[in-house]
VORODREN-640382 format. One record per residue (C-alpha): residue in three letters; x, y, z. Coordinates in steps of 0.1 Angstrom, whole numbers, padded with zeros to 4 digits, always signed. Layout:
N
ALAXYZ/...
END
This chain:
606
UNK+0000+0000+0000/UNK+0030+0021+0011/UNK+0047+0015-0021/UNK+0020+0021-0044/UNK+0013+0059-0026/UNK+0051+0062-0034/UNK+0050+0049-0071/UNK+0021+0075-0074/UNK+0044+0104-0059/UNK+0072+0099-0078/UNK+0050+0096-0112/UNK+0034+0133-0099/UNK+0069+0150-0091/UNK+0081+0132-0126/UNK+0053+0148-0143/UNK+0059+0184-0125/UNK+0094+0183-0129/UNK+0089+0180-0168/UNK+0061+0206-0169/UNK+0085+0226-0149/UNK+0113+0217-0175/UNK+0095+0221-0201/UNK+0083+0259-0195/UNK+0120+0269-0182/UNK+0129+0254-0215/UNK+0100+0276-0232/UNK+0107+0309-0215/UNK+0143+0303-0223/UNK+0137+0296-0258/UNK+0115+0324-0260/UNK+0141+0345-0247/UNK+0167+0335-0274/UNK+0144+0342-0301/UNK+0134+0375-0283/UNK+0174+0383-0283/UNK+0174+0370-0316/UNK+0153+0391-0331/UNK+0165+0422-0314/UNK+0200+0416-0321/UNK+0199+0405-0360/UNK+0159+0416-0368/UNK+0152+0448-0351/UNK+0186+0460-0342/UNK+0191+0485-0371/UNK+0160+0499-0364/UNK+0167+0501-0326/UNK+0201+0517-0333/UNK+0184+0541-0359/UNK+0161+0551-0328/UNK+0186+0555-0302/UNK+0207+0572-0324/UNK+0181+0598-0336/UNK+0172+0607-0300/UNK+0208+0617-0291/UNK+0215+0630-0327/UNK+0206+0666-0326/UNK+0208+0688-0355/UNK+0218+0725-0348/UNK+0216+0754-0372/UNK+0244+0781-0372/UNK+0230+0815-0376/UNK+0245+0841-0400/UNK+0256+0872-0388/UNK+0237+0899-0408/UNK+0259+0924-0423/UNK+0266+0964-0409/UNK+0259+0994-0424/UNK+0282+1019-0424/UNK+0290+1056-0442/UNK+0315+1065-0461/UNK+0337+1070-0433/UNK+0333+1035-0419/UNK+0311+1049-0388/UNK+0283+1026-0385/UNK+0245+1029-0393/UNK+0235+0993-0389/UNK+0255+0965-0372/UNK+0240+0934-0350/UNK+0248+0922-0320/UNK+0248+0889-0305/UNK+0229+0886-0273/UNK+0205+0855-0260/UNK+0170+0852-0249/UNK+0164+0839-0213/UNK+0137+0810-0214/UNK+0117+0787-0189/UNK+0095+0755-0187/UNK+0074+0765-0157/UNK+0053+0732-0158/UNK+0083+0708-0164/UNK+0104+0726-0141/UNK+0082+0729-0111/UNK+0074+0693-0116/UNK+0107+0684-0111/UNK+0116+0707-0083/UNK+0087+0691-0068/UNK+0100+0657-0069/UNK+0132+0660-0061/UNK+0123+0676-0028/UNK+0103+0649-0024/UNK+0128+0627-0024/UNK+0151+0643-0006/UNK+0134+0675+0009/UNK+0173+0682+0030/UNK+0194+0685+0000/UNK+0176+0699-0025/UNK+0158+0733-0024/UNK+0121+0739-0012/UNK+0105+0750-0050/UNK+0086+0779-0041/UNK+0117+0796-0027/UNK+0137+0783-0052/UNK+0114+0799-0078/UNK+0113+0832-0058/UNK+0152+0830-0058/UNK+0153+0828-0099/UNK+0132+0856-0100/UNK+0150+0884-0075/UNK+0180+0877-0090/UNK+0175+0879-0126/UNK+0159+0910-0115/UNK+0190+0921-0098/UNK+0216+0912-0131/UNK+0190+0924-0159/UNK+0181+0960-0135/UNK+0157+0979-0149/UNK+0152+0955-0180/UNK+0124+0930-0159/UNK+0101+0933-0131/UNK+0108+0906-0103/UNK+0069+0903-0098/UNK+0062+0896-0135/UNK+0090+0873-0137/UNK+0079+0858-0106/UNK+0041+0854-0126/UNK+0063+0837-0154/UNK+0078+0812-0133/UNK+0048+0799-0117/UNK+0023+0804-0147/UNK+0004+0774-0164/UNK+0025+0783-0195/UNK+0043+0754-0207/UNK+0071+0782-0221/UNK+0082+0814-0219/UNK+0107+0841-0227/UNK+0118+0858-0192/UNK+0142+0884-0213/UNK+0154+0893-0244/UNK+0185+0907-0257/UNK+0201+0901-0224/UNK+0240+0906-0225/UNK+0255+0869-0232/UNK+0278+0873-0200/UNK+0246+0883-0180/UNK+0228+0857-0195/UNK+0258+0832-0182/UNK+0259+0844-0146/UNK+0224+0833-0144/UNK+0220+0798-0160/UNK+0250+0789-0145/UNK+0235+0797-0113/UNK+0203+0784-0119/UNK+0205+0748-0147/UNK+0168+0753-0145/UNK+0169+0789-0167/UNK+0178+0780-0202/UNK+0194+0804-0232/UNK+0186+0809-0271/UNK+0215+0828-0290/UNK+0192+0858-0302/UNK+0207+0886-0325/UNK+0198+0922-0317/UNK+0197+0944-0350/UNK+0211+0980-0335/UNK+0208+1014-0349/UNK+0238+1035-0329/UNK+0222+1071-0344/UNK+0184+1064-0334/UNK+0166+1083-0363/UNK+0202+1084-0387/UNK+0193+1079-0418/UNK+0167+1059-0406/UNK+0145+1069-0439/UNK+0174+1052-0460/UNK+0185+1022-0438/UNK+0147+1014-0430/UNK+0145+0985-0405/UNK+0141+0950-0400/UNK+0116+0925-0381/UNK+0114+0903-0352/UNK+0131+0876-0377/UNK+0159+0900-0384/UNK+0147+0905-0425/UNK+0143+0937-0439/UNK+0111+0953-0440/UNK+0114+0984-0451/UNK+0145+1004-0468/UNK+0179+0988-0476/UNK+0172+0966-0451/UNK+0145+0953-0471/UNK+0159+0956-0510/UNK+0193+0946-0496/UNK+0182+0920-0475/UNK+0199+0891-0496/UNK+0233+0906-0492/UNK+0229+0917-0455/UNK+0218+0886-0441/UNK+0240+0860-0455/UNK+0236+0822-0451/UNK+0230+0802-0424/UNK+0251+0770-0417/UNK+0244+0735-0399/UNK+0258+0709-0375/UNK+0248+0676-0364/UNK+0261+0661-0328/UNK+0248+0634-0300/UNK+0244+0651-0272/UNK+0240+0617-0239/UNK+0211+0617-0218/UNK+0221+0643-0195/UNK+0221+0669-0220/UNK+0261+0668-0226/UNK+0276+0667-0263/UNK+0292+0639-0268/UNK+0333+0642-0278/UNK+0340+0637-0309/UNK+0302+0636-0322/UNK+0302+0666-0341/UNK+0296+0657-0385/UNK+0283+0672-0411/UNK+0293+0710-0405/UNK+0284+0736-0431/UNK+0298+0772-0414/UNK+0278+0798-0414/UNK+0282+0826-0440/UNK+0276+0861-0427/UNK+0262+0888-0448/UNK+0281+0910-0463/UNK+0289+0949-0450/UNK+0277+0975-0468/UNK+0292+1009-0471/UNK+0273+1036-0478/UNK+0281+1074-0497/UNK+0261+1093-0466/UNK+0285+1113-0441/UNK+0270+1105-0405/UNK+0278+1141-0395/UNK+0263+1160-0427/UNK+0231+1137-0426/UNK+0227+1141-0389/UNK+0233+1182-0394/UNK+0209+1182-0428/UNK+0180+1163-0406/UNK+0178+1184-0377/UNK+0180+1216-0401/UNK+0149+1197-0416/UNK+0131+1195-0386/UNK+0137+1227-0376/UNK+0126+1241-0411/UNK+0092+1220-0406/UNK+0083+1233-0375/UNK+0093+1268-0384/UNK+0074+1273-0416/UNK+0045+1253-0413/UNK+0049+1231-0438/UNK+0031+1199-0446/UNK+0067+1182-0450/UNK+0100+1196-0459/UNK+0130+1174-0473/UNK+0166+1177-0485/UNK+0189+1161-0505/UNK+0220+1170-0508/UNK+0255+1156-0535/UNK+0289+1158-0545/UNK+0288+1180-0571/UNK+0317+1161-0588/UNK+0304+1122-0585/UNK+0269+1128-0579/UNK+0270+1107-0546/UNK+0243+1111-0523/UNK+0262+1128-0492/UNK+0223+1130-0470/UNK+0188+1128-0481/UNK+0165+1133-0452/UNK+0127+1145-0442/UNK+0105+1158-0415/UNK+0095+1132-0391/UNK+0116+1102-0398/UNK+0117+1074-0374/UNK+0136+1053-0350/UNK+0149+1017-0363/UNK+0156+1003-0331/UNK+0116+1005-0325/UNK+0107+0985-0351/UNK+0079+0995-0376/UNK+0049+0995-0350/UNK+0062+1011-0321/UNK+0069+1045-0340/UNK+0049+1077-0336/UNK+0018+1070-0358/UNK+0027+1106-0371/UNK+0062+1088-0381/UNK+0071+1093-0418/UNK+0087+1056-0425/UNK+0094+1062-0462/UNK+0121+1080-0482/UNK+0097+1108-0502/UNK+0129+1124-0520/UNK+0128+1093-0544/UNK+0093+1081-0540/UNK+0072+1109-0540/UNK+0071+1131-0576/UNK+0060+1171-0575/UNK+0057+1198-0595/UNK+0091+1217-0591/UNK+0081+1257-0605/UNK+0112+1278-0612/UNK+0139+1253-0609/UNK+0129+1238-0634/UNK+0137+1270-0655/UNK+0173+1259-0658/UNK+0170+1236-0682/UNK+0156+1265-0704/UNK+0191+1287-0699/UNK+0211+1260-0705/UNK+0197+1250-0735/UNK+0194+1284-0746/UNK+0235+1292-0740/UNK+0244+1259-0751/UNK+0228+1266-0788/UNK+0239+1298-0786/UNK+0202+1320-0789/UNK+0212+1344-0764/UNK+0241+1355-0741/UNK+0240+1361-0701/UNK+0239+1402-0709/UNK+0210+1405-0739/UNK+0183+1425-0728/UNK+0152+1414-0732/UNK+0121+1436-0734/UNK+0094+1418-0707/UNK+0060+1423-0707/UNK+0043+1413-0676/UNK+0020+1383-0691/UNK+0025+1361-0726/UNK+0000+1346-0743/UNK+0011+1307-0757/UNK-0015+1284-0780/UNK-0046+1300-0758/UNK-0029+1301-0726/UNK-0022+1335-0709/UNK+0006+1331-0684/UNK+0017+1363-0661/UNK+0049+1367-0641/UNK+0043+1369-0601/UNK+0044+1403-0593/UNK+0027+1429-0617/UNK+0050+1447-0641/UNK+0046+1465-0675/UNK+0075+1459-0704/UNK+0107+1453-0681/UNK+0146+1451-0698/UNK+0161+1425-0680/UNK+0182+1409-0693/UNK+0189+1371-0695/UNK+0205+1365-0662/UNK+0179+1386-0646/UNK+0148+1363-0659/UNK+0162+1337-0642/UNK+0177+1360-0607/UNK+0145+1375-0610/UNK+0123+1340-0619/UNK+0104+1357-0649/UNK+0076+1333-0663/UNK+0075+1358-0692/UNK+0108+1361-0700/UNK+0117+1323-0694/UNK+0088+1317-0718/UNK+0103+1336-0747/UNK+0139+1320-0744/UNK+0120+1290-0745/UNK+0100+1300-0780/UNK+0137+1305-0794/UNK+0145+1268-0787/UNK+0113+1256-0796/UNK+0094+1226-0782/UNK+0111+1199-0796/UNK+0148+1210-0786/UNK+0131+1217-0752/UNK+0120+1183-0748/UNK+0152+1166-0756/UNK+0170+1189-0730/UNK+0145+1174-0705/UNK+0156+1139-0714/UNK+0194+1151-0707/UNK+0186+1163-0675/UNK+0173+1130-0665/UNK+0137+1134-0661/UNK+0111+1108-0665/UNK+0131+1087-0657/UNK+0145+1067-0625/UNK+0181+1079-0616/UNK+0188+1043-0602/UNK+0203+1052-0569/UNK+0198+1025-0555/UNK+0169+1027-0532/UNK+0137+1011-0528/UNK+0109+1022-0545/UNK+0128+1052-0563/UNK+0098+1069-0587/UNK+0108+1080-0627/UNK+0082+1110-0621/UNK+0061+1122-0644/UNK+0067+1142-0685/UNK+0042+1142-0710/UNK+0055+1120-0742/UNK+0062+1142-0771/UNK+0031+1130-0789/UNK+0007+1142-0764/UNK+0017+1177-0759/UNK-0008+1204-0766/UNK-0007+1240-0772/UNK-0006+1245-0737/UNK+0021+1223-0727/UNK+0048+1245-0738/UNK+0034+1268-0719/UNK+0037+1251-0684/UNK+0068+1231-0690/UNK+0094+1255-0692/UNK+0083+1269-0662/UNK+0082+1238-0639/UNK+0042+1233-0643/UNK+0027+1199-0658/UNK+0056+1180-0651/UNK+0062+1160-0618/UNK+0103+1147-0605/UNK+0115+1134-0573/UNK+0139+1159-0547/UNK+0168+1140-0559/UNK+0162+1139-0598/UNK+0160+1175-0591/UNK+0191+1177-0572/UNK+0206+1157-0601/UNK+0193+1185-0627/UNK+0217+1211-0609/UNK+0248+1187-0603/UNK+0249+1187-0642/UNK+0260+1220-0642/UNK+0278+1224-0612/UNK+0300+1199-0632/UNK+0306+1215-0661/UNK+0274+1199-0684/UNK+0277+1160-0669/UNK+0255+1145-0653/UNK+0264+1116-0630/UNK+0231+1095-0620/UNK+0232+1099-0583/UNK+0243+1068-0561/UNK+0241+1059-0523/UNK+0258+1022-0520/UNK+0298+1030-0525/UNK+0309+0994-0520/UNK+0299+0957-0507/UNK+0320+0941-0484/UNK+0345+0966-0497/UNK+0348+0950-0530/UNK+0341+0980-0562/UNK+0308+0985-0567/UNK+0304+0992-0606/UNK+0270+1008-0602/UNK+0290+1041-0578/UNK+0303+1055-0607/UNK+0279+1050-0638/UNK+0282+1062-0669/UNK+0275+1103-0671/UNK+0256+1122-0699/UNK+0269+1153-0713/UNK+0239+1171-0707/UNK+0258+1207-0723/UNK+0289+1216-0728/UNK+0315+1228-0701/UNK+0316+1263-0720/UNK+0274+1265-0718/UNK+0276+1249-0682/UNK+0300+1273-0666/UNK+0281+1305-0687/UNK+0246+1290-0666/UNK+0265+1285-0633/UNK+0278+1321-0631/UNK+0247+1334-0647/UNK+0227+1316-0616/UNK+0243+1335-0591/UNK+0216+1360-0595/UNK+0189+1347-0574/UNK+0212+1343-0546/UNK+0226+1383-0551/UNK+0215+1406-0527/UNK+0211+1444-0533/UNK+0184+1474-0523/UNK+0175+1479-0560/UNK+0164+1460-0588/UNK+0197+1441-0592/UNK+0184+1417-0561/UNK+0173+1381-0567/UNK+0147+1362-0549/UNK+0172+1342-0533/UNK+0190+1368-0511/UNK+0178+1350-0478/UNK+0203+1317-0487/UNK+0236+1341-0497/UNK+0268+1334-0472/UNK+0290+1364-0471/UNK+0327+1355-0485/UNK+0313+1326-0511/UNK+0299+1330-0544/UNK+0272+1307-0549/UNK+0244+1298-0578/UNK+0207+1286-0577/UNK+0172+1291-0582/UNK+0140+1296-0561/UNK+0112+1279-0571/UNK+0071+1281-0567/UNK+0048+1255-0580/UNK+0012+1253-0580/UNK-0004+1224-0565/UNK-0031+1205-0578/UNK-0062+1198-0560/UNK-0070+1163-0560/UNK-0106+1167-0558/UNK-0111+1192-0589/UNK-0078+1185-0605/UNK-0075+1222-0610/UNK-0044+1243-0598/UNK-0051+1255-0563/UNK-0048+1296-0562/UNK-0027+1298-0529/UNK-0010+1261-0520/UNK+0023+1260-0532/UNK+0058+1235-0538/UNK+0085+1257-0525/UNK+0114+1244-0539/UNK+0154+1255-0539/UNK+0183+1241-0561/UNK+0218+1256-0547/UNK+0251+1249-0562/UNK+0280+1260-0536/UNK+0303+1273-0540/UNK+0301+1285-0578/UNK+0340+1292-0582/UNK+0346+1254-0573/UNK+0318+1232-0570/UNK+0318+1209-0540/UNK+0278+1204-0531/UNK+0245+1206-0545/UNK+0219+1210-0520/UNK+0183+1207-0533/UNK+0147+1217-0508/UNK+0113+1207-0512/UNK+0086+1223-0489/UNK+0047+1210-0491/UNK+0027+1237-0488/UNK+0046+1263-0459/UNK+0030+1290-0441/UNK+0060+1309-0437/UNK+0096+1304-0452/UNK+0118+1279-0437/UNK+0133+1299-0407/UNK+0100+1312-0394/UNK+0101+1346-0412/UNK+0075+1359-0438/UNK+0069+1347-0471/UNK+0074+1312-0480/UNK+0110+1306-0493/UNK+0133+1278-0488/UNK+0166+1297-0493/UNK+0171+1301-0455/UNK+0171+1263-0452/UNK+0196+1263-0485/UNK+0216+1290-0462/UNK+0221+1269-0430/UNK+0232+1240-0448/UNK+0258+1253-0472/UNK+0276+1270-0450/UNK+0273+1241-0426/UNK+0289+1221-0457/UNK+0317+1247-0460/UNK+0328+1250-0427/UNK+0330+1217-0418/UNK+0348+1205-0452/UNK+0372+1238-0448/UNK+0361+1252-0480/UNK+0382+1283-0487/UNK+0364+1318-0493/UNK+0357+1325-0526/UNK+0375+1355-0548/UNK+0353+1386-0557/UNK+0330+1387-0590/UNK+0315+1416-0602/UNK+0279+1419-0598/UNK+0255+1407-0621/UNK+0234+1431-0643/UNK+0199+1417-0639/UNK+0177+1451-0653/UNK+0192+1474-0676/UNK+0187+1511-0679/UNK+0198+1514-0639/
END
């Protein structure tokens, strides 16, 4: 009986010792093929997987290029600097947990948190609030910028304080001169790309290429040695000097200002070139705007365009010198000829008076231009007749785009030959029914200031240093050097001042000890709603050449509309402006005085 209970034991234990076997044999087995398969099936995608989530790829940010004048003083330049950032649900998470686990050794996380906050506070100063960051750290956000632009050494002082404070490289676009040139340079956008100016239409050459790395970085966030592949170096953009002069452009905008609060104008403007290469020296207007604020944060009253090349007008009496020089360059009159003036003319229908009354006057041909005679300009031009007139305009560069090299530069506005009618010629001549920009203007007068050629003006003298073929373009010989030094002495009478009837109706923009030339102008304006000439709202316009022994600048002045002339004093005249910024130009480029010239004979029988 014994025996047979054993027998049935041992069969039992037998049978459990080979289930047992059996499924130590299966979980092995299963195990093998498990290893198996990861090891020869699944371990390329496993090491494709572990390698991608220590493989980090990194881009290299390009520097954007500066901005400088011609002097090498800088305009535009950028500035590394980094971005403070926070995870405020991930971090408080783990601040949580490990005091938790260990609430002796590591730091209680509301204190900890209060601690971030008071001394970012105390680093940055006045930058941040410690209360707001404080909000920041223990907001529902899951990330947030605590600073920007911070200083990359104060930026280090505090994440190597605090791990839990991280740090983006961020690049600050700065503008060292505020409002300098600001209508030129324009600005860029929170990306750093050029929105408006040549920031925006040099954008490509500023900001240069990015570059790339790849590297594993190990689980606790370290790069590992010897990682770092595939590296494509950044390329920064290229610097770009400009043909401004930081002081004459800072002088020449302030004079603007001043000009536009003085007069009453809607806007006032100034441009002003070498009279030798045609480079654009400054070019500013009345309320320009601050860079470094972006394009949304300016005055809304902020003018954030460049009107001297976008915005056409009807110029009046400067235009007249394309008359005189055509005139003395085909040889239909001299500087001296008197010419018998009445005080209207009557053209295809059209009846055009001078702007003060007068019966049959003798001046002669320098004093229809000192004195700005419609009438008298009007029967030079009748000598030349329409179709010389009309190439003379092409000469001088109007209609056309002098390619400067700005945004959004306008060819203004002249009828085509074809559609002139009797009463074009009759507006033309004197500056009416044709429409330019302040610097094609300009560019009319730096013709003759260099004896008959014209350079097309130009801002950008080099990239990166490297020639720039498009500073010095090809000039056209608008006259020649004998016509444009007669016109140049001859335009010295609207700047000559006297108590008779040998004064110009420039006297207001003469400096004592220099000769210099120009013309006054007064245009017109149309009014938008009638398109009819408005009877009393005006261009005011000036051309100057200075000085006219030895040309060194032009300086040319529009004024919308004025109240009062441009220093505040009765009439509306622009020559004041012309005045302050001449001699500014002289003085500072130690211009010598010029010798003494005889007078000019502007009325004869006196």
């Amino acid at each position: 009986m014994q025996s047979g209970i054993k027998a049935g034991l041992d069969t039992t234990y037998l049978r459990r010792n080979r289930f047992g076997g059996a499924v130590i044999l299966a979980v092995f087995t299963a195990i093998a093929v498990w290893l198996a398969v990861v090891q020869f099936v699944e371990a390329p995608s496993l090491s494709r997987r572990a390698a991608d989530q220590r493989e980090v790829y990194e881009v290299l940010p390009a520097t954007r290029g500066s901005i400088v004048d011609r002097n090498g003083q800088p305009i535009a330049f950028t500035m590394e600097a980094k971005s403070l950032t926070f995870q405020p649900i991930v971090v408080r998470k783990q601040l949580e947990d490990a005091y938790k686990k260990d609430p002796k050794t590591a730091p209680e996380p509301t204190q900890r948190l209060k601690d971030i906050a008071h001394d970012i506070a105390q680093v940055l100063g006045d930058k941040v609030d410690e209360n707001t960051l404080y909000g920041q750290l223990t907001g529902n956000e899951p990330f947030v910028y605590l600073a920007r632009g911070v200083d990359p050494a104060k930026a280090s002082e505090i994440t190597d304080k605090y791990s839990e404070v991280g740090a983006e490289r961020q690049s600050i676009r700065n503008y060292p001169g505020g409002s300098l040139a600001a209508n030129i340079v324009g600005t860029t956008g929170w990306d750093g790309r050029g929105l408006i100016g040549l920031e925006s239409s040099l954008d490509s050459v500023l900001a240069g290429k990015d570059g790339s790395e790849v590297y594993d970085r190990g689980s606790d966030g370290v790069v590992i040695p010897g990682s770092t592949r595939d590296v494509h170096p950044a390329v920064n953009g290229s610097k770009v000097t400009l043909t401004i002069d930081n002081d004459i452009q800072f002088f020449v905008q302030q004079a603007v200002q001043q000009a536009y609060k003085k007069s009453g104008a809607k806007a006032v403007r100034a441009v002003v070139l070498d009279a030798k290469t045609g480079q654009v020296l400054a070019m500013a207007n009345n309320n320009t705007f601050n860079p470094a604020l972006g394009v949304a944060n300016n005055p809304p009253n902020a003018d954030l365009g460049n009107p001297s090349v976008t915005t056409p007008f009807e110029p009046g009496s400067v235009n007249k010198i394309i008359t005189a020089s055509a005139v003395i360059d085909n040889h239909l009159t001299t500087p001296t000829e008197v010419l018998q003036v009445p005080g209207d003319i009557h053209l295809a229908g059209v009846t055009v008076h001078d702007d003060w009354v007068h019966s049959v006057a003798p001046y002669t041909t320098t004093g229809v231009f000192g004195k700005s005679s419609n009438v008298g300009t009007l029967m030079l031009a009748q000598r030349l007749g329409e179709n010389r007139f009309a190439e003379y305009v092409h000469r001088f560069g109007l209609g056309q785009a002098t390619g400067v090299g700005l945004p959004g530069e306008s060819d203004g506005y002249v009828p085509a030959r074809s559609q002139w009618s009797g009463g074009t010629f009759a507006n033309l001549p004197i500056g009416q029914g044709l429409s330019m920009t302040l610097l094609q203007m300009t560019d009319m007068y730096q013709a003759i200031a260099n004896g008959g050629l014209r350079i097309p003006p130009r801002i950008i003298e080099s990239v990166d240093g490297g020639h720039n073929p498009t500073t010095t373009p090809q000039g056209v010989q608008v006259v020649t050097p004998e016509a444009a030094h007669t016109v140049l002495n001859m335009f010295r009478a609207a700047l000559q001042c006297d108590t008779g009837l040998q004064r110009g109706t420039g006297c207001s923009g003469a400096i004592p000890g220099y000769q210099l030339s120009g013309k006054t102008g007064t245009a017109q304006q149309v009014n938008p709603v009638t398109h009819a000439y408005y009877d009393s709202v005006y261009n005011i316009t000036f051309a100057g050449i200075a000085p006219t022994n030895d040309p060194r600048f032009v300086v040319g002045i529009m004024m919308d509309a004025p109240t009062r002339s441009s220093d505040g004093s009765g009439g509306q005249s622009a020559a004041p402006l012309f005045h302050d910024i001449a001699a500014y130009l002289l003085q500072k480029m130690a211009v010598p005085l010029s010798p003494a010239a005889p007078k000019l004979l502007l009325q004869a029988g006196w």
